[in-house]
PyMOL Python script that loads the backbone (N, CA, C, O; Angstrom):
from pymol import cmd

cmd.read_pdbstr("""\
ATOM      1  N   UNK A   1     -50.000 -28.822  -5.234  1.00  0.00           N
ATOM      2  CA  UNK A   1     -49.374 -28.884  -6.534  1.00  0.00           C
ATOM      3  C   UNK A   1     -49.209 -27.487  -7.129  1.00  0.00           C
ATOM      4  O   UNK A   1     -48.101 -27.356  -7.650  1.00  0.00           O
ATOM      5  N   UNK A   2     -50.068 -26.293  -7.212  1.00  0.00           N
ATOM      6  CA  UNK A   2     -50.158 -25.464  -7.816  1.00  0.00           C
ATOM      7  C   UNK A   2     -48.979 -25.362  -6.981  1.00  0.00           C
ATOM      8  O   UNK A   2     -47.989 -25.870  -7.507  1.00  0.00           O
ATOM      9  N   UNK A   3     -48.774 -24.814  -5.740  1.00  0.00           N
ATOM     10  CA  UNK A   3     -47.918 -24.049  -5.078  1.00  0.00           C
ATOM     11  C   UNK A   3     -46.379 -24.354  -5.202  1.00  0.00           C
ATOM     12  O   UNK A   3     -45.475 -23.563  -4.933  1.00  0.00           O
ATOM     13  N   UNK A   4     -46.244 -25.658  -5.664  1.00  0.00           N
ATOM     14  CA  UNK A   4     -44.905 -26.401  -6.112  1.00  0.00           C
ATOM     15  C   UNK A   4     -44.579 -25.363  -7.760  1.00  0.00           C
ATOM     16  O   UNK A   4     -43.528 -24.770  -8.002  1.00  0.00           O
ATOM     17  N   UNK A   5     -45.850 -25.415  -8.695  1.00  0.00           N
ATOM     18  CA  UNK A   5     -45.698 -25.041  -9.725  1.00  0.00           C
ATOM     19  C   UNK A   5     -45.607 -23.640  -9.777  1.00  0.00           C
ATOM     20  O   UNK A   5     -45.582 -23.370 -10.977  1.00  0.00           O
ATOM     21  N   UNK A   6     -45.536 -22.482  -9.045  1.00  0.00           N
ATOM     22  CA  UNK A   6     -45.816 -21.385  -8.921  1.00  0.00           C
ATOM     23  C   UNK A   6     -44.334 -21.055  -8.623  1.00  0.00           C
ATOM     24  O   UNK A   6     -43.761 -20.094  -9.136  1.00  0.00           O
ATOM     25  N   UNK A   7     -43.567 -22.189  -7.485  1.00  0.00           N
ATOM     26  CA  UNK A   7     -42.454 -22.046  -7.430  1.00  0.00           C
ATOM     27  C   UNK A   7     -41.133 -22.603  -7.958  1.00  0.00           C
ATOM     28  O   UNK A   7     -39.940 -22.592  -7.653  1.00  0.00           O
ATOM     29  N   UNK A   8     -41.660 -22.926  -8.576  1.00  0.00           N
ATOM     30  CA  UNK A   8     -40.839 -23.402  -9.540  1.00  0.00           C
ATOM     31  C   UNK A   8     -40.463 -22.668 -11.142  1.00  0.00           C
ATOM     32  O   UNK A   8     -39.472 -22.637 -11.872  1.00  0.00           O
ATOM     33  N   UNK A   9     -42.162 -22.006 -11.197  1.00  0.00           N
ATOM     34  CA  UNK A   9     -42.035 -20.759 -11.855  1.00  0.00           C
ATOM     35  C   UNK A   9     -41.290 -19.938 -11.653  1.00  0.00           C
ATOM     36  O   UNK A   9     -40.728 -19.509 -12.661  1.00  0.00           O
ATOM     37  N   UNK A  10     -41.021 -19.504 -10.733  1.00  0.00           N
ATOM     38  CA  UNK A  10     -40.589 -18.635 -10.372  1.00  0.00           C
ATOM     39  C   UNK A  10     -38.697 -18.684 -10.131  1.00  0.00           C
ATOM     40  O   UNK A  10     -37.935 -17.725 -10.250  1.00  0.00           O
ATOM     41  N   UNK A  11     -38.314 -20.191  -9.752  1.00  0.00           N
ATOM     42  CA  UNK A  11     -37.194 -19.856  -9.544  1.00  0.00           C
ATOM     43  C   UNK A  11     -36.377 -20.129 -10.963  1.00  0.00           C
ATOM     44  O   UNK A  11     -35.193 -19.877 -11.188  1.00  0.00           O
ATOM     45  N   UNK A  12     -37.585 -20.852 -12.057  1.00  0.00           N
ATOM     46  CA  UNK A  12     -37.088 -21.013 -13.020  1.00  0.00           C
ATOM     47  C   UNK A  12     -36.620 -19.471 -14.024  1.00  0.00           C
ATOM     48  O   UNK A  12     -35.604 -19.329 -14.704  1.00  0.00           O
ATOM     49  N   UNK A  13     -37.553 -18.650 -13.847  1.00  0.00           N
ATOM     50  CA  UNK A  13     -37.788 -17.254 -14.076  1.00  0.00           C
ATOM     51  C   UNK A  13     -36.423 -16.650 -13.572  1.00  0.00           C
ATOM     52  O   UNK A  13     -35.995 -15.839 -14.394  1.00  0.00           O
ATOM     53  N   UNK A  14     -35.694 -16.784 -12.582  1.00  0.00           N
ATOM     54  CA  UNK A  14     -34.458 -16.344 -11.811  1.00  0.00           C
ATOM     55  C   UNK A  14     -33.235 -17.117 -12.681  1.00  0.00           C
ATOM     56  O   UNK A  14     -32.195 -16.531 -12.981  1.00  0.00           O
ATOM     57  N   UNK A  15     -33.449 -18.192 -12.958  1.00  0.00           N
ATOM     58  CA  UNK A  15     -32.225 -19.310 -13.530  1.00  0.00           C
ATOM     59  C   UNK A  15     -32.206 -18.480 -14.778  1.00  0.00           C
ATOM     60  O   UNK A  15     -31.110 -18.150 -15.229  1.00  0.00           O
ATOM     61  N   UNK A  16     -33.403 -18.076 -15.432  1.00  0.00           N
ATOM     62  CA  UNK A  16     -32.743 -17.382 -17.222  1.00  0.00           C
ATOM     63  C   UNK A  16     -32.059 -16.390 -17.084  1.00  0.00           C
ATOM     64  O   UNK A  16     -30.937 -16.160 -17.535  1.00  0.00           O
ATOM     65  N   UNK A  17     -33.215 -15.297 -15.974  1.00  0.00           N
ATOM     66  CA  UNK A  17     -32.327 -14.251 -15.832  1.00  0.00           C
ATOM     67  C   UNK A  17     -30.658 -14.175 -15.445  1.00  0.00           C
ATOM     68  O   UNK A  17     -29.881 -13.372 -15.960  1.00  0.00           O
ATOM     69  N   UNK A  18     -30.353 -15.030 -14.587  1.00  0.00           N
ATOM     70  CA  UNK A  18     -29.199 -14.892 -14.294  1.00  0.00           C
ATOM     71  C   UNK A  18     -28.398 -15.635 -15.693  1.00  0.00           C
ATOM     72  O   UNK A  18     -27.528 -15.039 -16.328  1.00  0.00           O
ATOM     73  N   UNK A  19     -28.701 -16.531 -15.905  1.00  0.00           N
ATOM     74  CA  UNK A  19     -28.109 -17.338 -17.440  1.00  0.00           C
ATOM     75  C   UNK A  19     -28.331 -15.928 -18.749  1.00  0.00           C
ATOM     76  O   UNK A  19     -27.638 -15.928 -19.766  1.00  0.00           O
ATOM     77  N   UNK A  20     -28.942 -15.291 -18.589  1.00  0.00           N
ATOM     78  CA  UNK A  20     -28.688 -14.129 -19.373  1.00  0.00           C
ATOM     79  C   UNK A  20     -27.514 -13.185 -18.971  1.00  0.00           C
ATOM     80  O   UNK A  20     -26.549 -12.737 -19.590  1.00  0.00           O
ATOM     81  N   UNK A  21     -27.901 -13.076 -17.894  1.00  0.00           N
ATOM     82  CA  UNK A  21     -27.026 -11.633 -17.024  1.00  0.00           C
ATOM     83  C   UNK A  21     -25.262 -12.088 -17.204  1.00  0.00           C
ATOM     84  O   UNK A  21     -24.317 -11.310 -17.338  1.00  0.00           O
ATOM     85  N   UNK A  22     -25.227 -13.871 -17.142  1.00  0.00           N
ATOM     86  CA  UNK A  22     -23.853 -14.588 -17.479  1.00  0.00           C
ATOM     87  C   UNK A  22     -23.078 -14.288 -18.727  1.00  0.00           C
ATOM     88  O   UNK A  22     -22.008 -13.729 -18.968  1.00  0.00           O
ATOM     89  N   UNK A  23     -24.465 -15.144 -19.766  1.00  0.00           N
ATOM     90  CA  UNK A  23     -23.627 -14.352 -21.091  1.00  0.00           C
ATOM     91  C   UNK A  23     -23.214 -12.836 -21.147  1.00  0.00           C
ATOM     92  O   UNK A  23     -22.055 -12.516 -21.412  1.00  0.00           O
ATOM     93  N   UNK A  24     -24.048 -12.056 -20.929  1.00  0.00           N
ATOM     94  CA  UNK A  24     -23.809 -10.532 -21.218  1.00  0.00           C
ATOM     95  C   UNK A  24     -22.364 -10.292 -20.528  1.00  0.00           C
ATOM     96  O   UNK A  24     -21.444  -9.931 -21.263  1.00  0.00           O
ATOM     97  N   UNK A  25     -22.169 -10.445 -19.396  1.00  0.00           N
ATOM     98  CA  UNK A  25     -21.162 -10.517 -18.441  1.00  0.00           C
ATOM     99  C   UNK A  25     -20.018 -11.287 -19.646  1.00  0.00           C
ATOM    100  O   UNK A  25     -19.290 -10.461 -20.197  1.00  0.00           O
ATOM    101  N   UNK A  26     -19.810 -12.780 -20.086  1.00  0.00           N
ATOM    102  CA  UNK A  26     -18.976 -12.967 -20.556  1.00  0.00           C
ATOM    103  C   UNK A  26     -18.203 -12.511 -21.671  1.00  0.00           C
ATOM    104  O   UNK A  26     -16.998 -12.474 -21.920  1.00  0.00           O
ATOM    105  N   UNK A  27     -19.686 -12.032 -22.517  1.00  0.00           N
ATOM    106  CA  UNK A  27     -19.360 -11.258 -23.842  1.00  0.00           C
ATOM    107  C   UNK A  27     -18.728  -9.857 -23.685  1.00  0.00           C
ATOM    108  O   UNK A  27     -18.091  -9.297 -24.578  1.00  0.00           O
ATOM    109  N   UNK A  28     -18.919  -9.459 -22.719  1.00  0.00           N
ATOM    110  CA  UNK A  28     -18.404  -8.120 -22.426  1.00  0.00           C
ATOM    111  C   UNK A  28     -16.666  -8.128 -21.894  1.00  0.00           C
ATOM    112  O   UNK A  28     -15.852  -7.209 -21.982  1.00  0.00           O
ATOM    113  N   UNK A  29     -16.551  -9.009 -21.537  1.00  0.00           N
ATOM    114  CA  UNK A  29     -15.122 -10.004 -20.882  1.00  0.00           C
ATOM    115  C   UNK A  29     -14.456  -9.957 -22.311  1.00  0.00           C
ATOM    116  O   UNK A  29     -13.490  -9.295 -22.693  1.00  0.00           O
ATOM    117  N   UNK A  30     -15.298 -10.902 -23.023  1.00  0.00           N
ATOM    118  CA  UNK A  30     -14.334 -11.003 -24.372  1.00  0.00           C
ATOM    119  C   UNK A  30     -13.833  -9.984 -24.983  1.00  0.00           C
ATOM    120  O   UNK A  30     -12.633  -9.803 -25.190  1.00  0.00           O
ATOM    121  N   UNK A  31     -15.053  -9.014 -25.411  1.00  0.00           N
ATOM    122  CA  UNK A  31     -15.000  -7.763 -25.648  1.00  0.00           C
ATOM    123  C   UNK A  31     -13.575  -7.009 -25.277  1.00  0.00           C
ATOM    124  O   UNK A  31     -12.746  -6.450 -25.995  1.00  0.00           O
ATOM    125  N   UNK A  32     -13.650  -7.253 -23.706  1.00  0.00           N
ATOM    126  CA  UNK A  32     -12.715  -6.197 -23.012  1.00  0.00           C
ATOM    127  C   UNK A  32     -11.271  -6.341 -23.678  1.00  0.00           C
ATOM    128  O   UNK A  32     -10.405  -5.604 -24.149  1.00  0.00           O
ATOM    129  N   UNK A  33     -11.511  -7.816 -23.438  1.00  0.00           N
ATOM    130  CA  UNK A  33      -9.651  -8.907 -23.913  1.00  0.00           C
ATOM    131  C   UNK A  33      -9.432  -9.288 -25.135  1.00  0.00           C
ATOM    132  O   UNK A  33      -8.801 -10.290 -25.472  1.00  0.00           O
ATOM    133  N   UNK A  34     -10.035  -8.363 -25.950  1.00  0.00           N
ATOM    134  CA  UNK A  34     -10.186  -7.901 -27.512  1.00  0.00           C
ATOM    135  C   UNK A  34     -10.012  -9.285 -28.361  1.00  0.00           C
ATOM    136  O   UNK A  34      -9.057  -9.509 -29.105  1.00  0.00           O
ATOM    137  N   UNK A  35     -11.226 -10.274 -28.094  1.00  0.00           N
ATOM    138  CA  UNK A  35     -11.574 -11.120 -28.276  1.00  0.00           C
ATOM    139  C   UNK A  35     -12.908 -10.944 -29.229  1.00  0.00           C
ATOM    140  O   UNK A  35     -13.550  -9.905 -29.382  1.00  0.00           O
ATOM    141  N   UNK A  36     -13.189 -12.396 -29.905  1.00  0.00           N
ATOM    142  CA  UNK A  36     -14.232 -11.824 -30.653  1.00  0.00           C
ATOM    143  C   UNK A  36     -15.664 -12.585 -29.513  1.00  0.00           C
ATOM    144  O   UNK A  36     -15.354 -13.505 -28.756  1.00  0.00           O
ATOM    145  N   UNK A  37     -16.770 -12.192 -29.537  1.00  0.00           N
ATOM    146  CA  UNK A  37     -17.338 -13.008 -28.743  1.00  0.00           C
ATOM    147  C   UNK A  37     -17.951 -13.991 -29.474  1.00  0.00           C
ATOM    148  O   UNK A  37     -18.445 -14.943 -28.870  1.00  0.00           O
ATOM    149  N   UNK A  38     -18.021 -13.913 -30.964  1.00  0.00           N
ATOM    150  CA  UNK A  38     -18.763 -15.156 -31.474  1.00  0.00           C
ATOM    151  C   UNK A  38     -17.954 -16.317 -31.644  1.00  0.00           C
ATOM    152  O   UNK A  38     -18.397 -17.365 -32.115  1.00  0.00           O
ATOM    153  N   UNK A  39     -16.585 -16.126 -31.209  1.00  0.00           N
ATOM    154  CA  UNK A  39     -15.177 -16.885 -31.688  1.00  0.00           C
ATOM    155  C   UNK A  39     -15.811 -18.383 -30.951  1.00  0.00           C
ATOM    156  O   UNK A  39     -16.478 -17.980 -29.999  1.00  0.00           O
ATOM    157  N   UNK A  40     -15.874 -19.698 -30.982  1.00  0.00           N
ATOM    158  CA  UNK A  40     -16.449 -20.634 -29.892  1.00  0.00           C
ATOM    159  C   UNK A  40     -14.793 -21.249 -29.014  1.00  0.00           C
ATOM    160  O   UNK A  40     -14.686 -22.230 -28.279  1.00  0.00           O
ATOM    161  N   UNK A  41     -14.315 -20.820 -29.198  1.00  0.00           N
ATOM    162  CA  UNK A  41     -13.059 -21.397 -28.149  1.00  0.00           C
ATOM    163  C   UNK A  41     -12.086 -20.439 -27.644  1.00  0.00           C
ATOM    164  O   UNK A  41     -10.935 -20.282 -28.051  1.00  0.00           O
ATOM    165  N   UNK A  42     -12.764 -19.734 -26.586  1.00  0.00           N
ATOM    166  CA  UNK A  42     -12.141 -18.524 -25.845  1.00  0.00           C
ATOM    167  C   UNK A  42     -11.628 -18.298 -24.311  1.00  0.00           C
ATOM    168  O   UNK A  42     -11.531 -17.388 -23.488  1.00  0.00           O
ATOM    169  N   UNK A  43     -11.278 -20.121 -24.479  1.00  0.00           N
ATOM    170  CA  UNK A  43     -10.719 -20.457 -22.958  1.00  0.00           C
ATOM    171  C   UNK A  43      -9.532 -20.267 -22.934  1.00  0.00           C
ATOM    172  O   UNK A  43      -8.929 -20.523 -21.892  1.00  0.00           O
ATOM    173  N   UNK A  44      -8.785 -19.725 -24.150  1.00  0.00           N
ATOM    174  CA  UNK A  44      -7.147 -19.524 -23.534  1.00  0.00           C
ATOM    175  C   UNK A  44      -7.253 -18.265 -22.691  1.00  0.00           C
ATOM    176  O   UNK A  44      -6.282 -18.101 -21.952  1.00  0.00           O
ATOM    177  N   UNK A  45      -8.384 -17.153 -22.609  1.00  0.00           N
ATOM    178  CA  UNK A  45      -8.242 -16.323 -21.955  1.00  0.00           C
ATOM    179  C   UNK A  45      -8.994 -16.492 -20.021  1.00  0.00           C
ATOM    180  O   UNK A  45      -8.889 -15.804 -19.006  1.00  0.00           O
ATOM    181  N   UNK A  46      -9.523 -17.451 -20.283  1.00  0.00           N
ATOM    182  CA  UNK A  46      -9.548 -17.726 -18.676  1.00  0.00           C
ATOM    183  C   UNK A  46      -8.355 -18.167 -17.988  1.00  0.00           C
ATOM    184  O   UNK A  46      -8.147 -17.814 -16.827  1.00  0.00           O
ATOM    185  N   UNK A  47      -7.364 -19.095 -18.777  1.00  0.00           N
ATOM    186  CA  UNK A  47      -6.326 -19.422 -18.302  1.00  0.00           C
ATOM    187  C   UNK A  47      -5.318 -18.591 -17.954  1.00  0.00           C
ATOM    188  O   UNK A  47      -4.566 -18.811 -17.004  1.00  0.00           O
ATOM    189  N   UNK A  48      -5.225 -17.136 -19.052  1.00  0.00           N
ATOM    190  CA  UNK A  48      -4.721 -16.541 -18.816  1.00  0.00           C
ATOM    191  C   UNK A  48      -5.297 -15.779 -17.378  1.00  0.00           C
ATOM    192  O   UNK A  48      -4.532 -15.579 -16.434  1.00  0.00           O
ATOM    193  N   UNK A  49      -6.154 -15.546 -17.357  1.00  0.00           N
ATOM    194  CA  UNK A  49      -6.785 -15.148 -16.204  1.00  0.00           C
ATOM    195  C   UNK A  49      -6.146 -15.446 -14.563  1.00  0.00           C
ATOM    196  O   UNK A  49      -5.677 -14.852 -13.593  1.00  0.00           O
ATOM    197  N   UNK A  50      -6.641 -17.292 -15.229  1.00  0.00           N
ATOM    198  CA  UNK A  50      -6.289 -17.609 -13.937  1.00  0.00           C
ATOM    199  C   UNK A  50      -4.709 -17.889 -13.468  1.00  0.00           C
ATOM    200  O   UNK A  50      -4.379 -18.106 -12.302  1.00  0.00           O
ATOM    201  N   UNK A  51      -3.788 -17.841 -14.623  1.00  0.00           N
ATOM    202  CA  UNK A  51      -2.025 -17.624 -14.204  1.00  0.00           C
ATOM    203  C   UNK A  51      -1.979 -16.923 -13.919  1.00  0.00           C
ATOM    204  O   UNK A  51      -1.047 -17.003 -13.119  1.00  0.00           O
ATOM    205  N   UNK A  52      -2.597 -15.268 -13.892  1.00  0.00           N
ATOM    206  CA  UNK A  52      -2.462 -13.982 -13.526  1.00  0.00           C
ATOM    207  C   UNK A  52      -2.659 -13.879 -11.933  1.00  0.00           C
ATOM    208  O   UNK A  52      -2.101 -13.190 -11.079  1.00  0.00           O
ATOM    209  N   UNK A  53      -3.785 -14.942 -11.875  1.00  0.00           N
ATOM    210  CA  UNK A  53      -4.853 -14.814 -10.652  1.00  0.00           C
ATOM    211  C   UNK A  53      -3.751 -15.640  -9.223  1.00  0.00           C
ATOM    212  O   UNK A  53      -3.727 -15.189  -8.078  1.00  0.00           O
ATOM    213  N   UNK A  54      -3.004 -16.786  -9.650  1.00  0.00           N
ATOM    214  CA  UNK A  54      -2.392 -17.392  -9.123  1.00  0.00           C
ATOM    215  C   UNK A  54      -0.948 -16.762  -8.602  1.00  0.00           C
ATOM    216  O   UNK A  54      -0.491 -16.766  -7.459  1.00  0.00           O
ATOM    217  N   UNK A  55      -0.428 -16.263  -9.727  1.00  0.00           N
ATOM    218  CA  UNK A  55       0.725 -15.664  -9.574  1.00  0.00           C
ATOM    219  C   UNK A  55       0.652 -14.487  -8.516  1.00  0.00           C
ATOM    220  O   UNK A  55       1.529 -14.384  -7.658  1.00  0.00           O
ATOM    221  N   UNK A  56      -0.210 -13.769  -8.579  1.00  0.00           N
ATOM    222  CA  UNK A  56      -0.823 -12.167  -7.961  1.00  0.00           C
ATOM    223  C   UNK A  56      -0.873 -12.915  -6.343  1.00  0.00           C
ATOM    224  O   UNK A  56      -0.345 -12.482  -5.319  1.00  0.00           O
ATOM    225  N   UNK A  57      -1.686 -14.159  -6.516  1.00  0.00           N
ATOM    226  CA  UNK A  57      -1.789 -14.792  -4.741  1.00  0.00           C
ATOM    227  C   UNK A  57      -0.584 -15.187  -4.367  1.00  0.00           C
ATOM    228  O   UNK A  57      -0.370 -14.939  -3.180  1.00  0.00           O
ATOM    229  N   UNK A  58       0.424 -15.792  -5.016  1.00  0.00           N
ATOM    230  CA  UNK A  58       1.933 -16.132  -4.675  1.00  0.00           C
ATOM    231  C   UNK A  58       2.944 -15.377  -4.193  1.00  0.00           C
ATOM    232  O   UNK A  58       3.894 -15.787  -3.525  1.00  0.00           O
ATOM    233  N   UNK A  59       2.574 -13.472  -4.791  1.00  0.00           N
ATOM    234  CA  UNK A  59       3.505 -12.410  -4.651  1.00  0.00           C
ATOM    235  C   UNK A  59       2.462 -12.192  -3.160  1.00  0.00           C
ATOM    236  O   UNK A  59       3.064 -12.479  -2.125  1.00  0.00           O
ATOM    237  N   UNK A  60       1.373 -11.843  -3.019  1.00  0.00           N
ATOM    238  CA  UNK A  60       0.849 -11.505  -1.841  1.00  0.00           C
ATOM    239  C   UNK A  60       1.474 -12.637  -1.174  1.00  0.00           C
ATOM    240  O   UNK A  60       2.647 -12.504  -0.824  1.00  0.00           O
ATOM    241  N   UNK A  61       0.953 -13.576  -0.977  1.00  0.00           N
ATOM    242  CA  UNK A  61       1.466 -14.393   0.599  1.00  0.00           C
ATOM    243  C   UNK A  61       2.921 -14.392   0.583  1.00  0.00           C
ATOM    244  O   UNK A  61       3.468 -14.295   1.681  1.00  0.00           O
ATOM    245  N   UNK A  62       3.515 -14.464  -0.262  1.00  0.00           N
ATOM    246  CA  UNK A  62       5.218 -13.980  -0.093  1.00  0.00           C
ATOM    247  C   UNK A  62       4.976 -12.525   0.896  1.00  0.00           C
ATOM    248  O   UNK A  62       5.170 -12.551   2.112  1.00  0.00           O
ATOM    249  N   UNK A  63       4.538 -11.313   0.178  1.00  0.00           N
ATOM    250  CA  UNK A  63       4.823 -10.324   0.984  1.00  0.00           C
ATOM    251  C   UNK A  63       4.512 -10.066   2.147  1.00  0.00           C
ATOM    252  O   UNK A  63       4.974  -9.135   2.806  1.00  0.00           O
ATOM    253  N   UNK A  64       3.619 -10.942   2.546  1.00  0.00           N
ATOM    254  CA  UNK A  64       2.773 -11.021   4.040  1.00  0.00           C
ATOM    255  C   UNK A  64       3.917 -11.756   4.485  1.00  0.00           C
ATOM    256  O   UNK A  64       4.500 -11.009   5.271  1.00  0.00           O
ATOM    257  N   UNK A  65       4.552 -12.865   4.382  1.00  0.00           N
ATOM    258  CA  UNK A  65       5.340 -13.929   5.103  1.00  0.00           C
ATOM    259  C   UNK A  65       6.479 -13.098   5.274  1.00  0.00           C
ATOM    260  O   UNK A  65       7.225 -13.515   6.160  1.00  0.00           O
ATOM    261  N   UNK A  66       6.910 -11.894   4.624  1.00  0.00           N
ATOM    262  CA  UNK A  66       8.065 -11.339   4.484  1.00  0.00           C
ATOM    263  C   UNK A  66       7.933  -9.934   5.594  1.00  0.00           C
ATOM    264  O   UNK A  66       8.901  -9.386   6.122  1.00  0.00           O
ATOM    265  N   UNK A  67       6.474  -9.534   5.774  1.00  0.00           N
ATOM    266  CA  UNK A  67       6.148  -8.445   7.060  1.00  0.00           C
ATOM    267  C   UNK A  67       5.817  -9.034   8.050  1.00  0.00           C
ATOM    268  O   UNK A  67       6.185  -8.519   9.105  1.00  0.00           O
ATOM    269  N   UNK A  68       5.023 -10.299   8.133  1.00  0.00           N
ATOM    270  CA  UNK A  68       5.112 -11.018   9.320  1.00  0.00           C
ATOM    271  C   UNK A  68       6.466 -11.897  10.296  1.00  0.00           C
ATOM    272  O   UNK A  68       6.505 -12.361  11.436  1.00  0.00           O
ATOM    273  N   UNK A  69       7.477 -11.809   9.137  1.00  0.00           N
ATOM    274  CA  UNK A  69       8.831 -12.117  10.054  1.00  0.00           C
ATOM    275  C   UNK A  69       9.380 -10.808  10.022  1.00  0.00           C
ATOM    276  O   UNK A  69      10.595 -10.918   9.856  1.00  0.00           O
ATOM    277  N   UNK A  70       9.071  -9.739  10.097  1.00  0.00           N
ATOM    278  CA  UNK A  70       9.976  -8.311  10.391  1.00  0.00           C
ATOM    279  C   UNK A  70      10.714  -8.026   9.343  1.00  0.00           C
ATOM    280  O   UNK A  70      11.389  -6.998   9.285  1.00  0.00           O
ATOM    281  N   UNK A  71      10.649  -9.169   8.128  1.00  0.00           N
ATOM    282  CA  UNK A  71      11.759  -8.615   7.177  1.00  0.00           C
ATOM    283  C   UNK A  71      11.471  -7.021   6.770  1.00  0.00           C
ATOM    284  O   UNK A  71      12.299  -6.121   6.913  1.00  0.00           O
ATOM    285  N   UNK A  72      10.115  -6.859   6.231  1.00  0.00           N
ATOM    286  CA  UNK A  72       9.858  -5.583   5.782  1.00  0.00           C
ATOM    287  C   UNK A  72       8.626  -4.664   6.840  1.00  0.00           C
ATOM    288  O   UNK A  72       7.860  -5.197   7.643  1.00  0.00           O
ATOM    289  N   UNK A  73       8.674  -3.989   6.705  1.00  0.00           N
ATOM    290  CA  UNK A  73       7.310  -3.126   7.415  1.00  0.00           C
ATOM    291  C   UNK A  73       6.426  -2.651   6.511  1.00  0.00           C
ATOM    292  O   UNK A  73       7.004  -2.225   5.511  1.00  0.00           O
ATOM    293  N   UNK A  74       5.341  -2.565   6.475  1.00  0.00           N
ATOM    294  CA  UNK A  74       4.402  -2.703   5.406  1.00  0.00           C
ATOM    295  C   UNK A  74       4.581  -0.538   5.141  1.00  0.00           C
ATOM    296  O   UNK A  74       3.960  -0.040   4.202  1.00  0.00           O
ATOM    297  N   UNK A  75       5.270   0.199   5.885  1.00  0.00           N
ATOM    298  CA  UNK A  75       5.211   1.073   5.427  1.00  0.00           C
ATOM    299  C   UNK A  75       6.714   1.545   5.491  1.00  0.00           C
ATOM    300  O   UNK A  75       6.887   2.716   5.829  1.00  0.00           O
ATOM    301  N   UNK A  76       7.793   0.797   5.214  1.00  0.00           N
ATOM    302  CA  UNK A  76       9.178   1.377   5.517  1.00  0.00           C
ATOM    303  C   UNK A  76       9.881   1.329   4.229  1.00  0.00           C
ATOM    304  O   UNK A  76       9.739   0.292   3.581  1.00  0.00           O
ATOM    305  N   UNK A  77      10.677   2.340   3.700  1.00  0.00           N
ATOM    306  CA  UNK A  77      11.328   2.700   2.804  1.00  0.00           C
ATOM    307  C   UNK A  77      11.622   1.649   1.530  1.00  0.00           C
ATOM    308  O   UNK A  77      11.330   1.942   0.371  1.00  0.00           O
ATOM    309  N   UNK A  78      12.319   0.223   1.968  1.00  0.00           N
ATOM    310  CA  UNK A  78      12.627  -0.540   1.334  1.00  0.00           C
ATOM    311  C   UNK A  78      11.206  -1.415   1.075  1.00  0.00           C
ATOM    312  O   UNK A  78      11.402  -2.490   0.509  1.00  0.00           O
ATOM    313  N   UNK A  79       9.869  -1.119   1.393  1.00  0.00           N
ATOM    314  CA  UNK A  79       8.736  -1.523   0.352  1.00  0.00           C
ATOM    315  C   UNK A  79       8.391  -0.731  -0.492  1.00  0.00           C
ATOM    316  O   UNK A  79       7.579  -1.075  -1.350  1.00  0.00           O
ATOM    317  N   UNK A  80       8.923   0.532  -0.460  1.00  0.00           N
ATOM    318  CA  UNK A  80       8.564   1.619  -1.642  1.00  0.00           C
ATOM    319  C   UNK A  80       9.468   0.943  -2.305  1.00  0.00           C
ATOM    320  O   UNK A  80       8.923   0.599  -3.354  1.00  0.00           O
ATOM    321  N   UNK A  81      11.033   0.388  -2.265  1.00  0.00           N
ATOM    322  CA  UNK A  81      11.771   0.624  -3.047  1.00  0.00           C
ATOM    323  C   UNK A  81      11.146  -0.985  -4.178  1.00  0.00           C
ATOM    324  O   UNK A  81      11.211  -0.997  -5.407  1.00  0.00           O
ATOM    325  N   UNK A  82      10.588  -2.168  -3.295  1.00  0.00           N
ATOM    326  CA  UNK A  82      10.154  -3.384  -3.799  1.00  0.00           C
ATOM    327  C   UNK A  82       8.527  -3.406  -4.929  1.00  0.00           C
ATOM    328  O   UNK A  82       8.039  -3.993  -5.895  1.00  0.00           O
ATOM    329  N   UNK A  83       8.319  -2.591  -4.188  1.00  0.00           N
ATOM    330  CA  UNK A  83       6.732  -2.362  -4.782  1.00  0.00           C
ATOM    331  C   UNK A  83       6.440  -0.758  -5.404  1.00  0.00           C
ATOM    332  O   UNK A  83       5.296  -0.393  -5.675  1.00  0.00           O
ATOM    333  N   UNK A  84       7.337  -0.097  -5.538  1.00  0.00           N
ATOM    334  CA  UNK A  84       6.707   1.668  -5.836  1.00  0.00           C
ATOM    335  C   UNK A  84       6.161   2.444  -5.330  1.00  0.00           C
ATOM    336  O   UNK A  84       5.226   1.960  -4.692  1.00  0.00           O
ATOM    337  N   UNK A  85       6.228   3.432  -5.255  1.00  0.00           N
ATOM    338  CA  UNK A  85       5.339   4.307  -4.286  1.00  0.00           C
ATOM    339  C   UNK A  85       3.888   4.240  -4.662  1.00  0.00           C
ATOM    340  O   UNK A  85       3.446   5.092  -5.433  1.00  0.00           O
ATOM    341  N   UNK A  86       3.068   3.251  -4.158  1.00  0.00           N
ATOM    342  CA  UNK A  86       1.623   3.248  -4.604  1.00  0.00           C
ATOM    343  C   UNK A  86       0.676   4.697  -3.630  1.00  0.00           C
ATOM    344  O   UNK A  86      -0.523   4.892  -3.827  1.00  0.00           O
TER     345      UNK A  86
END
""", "prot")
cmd.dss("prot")
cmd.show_as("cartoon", "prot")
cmd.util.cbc("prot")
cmd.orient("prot")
């Protein structure tokens, strides 16, 4: 029994910390996306997040599908001209 309770201590001890380390992490998010953090309904900015997040994966596998049929070469003139000279 002790040894159940010792570990359980312990992983309970890990669950705050990280449930701390979350908020700090989120508040700092809000922060960034000039949000307030005490505001309580600050999910339009995950959404925004995640249209960003979706869209960004849609232009990648397009551009892969577009060097994997030869259309473009991942280093030939007309991807500078599609994407900029990164």
């Amino acid at each position: 029994m002790n040894e159940f309770l010792s570990g359980a201590r312990e992983r309970l001890s890990s669950l705050v910390e990280l449930q701390s380390s979350t908020t700090r992490n989120y508040q700092t998010l809000i922060k960034y996306m000039g949000e307030k953090p005490d505001q309580p309904d600050n999910v339009p900015i995950f959404s925004i997040i995640h249209q960003f997040l979706v869209k960004f994966d849609a232009a990648c596998r397009q551009y892969r599908e577009k060097v994997e049929k030869n259309c473009l070469s991942p280093r030939s003139p007309s991807t500078d001209k599609l994407f900029g000279n990164i």
